[in-house]
C-alpha distance (Angstrom), angle and dihedral (degrees) to the residues before:
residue distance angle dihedral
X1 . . .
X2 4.20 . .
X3 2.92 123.8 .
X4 3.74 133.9 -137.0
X5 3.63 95.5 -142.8
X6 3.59 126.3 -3.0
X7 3.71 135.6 -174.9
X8 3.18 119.2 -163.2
X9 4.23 114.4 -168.4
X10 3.71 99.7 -48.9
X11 3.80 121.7 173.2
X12 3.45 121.5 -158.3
X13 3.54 143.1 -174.8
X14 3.66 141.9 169.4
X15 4.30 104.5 -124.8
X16 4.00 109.6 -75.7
X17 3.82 91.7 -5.0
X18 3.66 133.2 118.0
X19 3.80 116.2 -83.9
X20 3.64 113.0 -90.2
X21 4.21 98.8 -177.8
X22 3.84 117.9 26.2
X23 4.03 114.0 179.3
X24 3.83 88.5 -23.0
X25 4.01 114.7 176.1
X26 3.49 121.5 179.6
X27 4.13 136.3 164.5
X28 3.80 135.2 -141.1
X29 3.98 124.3 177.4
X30 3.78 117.0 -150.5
X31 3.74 119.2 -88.7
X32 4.12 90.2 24.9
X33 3.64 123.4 137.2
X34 3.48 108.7 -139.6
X35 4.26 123.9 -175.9
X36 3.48 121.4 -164.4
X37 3.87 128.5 -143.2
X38 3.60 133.5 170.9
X39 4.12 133.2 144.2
X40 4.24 109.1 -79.1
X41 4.02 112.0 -70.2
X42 4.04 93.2 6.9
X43 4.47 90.4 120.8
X44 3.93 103.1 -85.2
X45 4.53 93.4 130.7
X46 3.65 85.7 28.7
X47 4.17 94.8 58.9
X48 4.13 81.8 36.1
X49 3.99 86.9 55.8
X50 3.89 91.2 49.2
X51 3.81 92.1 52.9
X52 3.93 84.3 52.7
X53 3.61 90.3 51.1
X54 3.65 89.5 -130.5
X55 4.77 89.1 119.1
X56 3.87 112.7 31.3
X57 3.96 114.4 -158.6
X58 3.74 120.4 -110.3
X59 3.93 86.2 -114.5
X60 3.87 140.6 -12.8
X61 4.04 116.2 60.8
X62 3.44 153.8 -106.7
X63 3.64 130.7 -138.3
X64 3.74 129.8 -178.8
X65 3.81 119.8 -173.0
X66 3.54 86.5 0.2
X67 3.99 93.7 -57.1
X68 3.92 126.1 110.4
X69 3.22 114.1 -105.5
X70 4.41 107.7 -112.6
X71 4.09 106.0 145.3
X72 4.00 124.4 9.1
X73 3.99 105.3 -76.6
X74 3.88 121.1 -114.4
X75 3.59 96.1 -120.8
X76 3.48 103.6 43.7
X77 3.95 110.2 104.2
X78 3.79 126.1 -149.4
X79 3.57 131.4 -154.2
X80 3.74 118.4 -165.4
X81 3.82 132.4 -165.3
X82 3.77 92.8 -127.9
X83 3.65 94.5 47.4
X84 4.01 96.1 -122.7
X85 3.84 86.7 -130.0
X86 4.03 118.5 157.8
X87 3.78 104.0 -117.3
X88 3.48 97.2 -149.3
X89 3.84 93.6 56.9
X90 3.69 133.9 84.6
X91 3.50 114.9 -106.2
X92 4.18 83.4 -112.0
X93 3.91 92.8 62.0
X94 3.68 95.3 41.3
X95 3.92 88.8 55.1
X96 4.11 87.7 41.2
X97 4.09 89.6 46.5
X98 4.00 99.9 90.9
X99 4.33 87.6 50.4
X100 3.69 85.7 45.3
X101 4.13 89.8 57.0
X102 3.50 95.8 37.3
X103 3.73 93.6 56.6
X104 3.80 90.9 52.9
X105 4.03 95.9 46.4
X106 3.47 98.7 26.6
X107 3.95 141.0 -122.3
X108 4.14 88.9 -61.2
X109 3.73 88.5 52.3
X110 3.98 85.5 -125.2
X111 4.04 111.6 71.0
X112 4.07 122.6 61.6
X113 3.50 107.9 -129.4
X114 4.24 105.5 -109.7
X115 3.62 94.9 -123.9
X116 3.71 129.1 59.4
X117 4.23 109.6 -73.6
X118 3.78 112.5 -98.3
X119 3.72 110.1 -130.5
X120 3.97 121.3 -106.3
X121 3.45 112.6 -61.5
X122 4.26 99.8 -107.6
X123 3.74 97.5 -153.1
X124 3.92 89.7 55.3
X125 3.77 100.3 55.3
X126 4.13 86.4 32.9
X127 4.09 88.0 60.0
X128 4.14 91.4 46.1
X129 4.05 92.2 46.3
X130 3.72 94.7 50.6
X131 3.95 97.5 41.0
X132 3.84 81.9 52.4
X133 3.72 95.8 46.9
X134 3.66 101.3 -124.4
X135 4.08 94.0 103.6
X136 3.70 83.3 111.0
X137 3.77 101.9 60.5
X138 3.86 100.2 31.8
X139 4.11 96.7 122.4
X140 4.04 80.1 51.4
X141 3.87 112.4 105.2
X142 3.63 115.3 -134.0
X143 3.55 102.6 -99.5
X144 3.67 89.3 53.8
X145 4.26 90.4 67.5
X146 3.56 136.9 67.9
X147 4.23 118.6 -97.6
X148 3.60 86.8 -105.4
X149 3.71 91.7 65.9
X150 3.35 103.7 41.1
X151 3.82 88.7 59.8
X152 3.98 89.2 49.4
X153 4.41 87.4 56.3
X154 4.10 85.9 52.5
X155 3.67 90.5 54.2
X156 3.39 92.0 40.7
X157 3.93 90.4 45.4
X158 3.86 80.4 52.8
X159 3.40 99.9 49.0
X160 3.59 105.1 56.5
X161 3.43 93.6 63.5
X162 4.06 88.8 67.9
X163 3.73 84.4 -127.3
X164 4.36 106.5 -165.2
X165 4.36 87.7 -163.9
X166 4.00 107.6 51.5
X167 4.40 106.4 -174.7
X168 3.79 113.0 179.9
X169 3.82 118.6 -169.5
X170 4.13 100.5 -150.0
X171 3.81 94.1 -53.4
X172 3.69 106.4 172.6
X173 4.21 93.6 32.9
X174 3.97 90.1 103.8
X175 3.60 88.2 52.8
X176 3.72 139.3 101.8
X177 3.61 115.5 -106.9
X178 3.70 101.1 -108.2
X179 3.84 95.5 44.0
X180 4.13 82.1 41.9
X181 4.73 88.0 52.0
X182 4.29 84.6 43.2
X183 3.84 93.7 58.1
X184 3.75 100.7 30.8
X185 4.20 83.5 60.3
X186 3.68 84.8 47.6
X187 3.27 93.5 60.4
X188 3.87 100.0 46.7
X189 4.33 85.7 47.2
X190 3.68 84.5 59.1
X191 3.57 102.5 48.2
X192 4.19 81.4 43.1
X193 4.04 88.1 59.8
X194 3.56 104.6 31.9
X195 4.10 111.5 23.2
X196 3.89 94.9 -135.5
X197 3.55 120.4 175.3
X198 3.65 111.5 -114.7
X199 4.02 143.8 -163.4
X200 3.71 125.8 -171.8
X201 3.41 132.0 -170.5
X202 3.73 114.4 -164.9
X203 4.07 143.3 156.0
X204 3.80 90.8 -146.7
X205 3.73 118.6 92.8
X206 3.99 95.1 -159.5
X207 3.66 87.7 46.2
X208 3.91 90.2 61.8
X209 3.62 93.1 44.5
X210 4.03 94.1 49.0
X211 3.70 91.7 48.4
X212 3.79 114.9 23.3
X213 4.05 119.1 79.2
X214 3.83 78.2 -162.7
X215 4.00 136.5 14.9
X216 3.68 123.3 -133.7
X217 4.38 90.5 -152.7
X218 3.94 99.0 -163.8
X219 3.98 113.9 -164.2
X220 4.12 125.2 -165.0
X221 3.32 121.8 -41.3
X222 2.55 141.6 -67.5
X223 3.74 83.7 58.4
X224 4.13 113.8 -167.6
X225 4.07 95.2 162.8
X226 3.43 139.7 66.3
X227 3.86 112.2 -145.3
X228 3.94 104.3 -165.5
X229 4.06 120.7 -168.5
X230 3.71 112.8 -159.9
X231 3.66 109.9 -131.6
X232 3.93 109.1 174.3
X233 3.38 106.9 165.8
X234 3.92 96.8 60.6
X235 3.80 113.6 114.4
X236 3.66 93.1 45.3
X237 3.76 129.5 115.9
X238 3.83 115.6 -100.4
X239 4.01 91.7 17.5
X240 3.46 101.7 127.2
X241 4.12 89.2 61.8
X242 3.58 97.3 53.8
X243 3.84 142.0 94.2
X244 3.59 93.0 -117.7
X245 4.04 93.6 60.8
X246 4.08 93.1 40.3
X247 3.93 82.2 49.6
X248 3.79 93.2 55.2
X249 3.71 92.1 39.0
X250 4.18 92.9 53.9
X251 3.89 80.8 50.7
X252 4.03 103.3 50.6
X253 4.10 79.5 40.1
X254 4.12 85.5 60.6
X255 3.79 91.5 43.8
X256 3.12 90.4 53.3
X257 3.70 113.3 52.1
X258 3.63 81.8 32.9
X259 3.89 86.3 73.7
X260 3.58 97.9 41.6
X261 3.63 90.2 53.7
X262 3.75 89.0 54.5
């Protein structure tokens, strides 16, 4: 079988620091939604920034569609806490930027096109600002709207770039609770329509449970095993209020102070 992602032994650590990966293997199918958990500083945005091909372990590898892992891929998307919007463009050319770059290198993220770049396609970024209901403000700059919109023109930035590997580093922890519920069922609606394969990275224990089919439960570093909990009924409507999810929440709680304790 292929695998989505695959990591095959990496170690990894940041220059004259402590190891934070040694011999770590892990497994991801295509179209899974992952969430990952782990006590503060134990390697959860650092294995996040590896899938991104933005760090490369010391030795081991990463493949991704069956190819190792050597620059960050075209069509992977990432979502960042702190948005990672330009502040001195409009909310329409932030959401345009990733067409903009991928006309001028090219769909392999590599080769410049031979003619002159054609600009981002309007209709595209257009369809992603009005699904995310920020149509309205998109000649605003991004200081000029609320948190809660700035992390709807990432997504959207992401989005337009029909990205088949979505990895979000805690991108709706800095927000208030009802913004925070809005974009979390975003999230599952567009998994619903379009099956992407997902990661997220997240501090919240019922945030991992709500939104990953299966949790990647990292302990201190250096970390060397992947402890998985099975958690099938996330994505559905109603989960959150169910046995099931409190189940799977009482479990990630155990895993958790489990590894602080160690």
């Amino acid at each position: 079988m292929s695998f989505k992602i695959e990591i095959r032994a990496i170690a990894f650590a940041y220059q004259e620091g402590e190891p934070v990966f040694e011999g770590f293997s892990w497994r991801a199918s295509p179209g899974e939604a992952w969430a990952i958990i782990g006590p503060s500083g134990c390697g959860k945005s650092t294995l996040l920034y590896l899938l991104a091909g933005l760090q490369f372990p010391q030795s081991g590898e990463i493949l991704v569609d069956g190819e190792p892992l050597r620059r960050p891929r075209p069509r992977t998307g990432v979502i960042l806490q702190d948005h990672g919007l330009l502040p001195w463009a409009t909310v329409y050319d932030n959401a345009s930027l990733g067409l903009r770059i991928r006309n001028f290198y090219g769909p392999d993220g590599k080769h410049a096109p031979e003619d002159e770049p054609t600009p981002a396609r309007p209709t595209e970024v257009e369809y992603w600002l009005k699904r995310l209901g920020i149509y309205e403000v998109k000649d605003h700059y991004p200081s000029q709207i609320s948190g809660g919109q700035r992390q709807r023109a990432a997504i959207a930035r992401t989005l337009v770039m029909h990205p088949d590997l979505l990895l979000m580093d805690e991108p709706f922890s800095s927000l208030d609770a009802l913004t925070r519920d809005s974009l979390q069922n975003l999230v599952l609606q567009l998994r619903r329509e379009t099956g992407i394969s997902t990661v997220l990275v997240t501090h919240s224990i019922e945030e991992a449970a709500l939104l990953g089919n299966r949790i990647l439960v990292l302990g201190n570093s250096p970390i060397r095993e992947a402890v998985i909990v099975e958690n099938p009924g996330a994505g559905a409507p109603e989960y959150r209020g169910t046995e099931e999810f409190m189940t799977v929440c009482n479990r990630l709680r155990d895993l958790l102070e489990g590894a602080s304790n160690a």
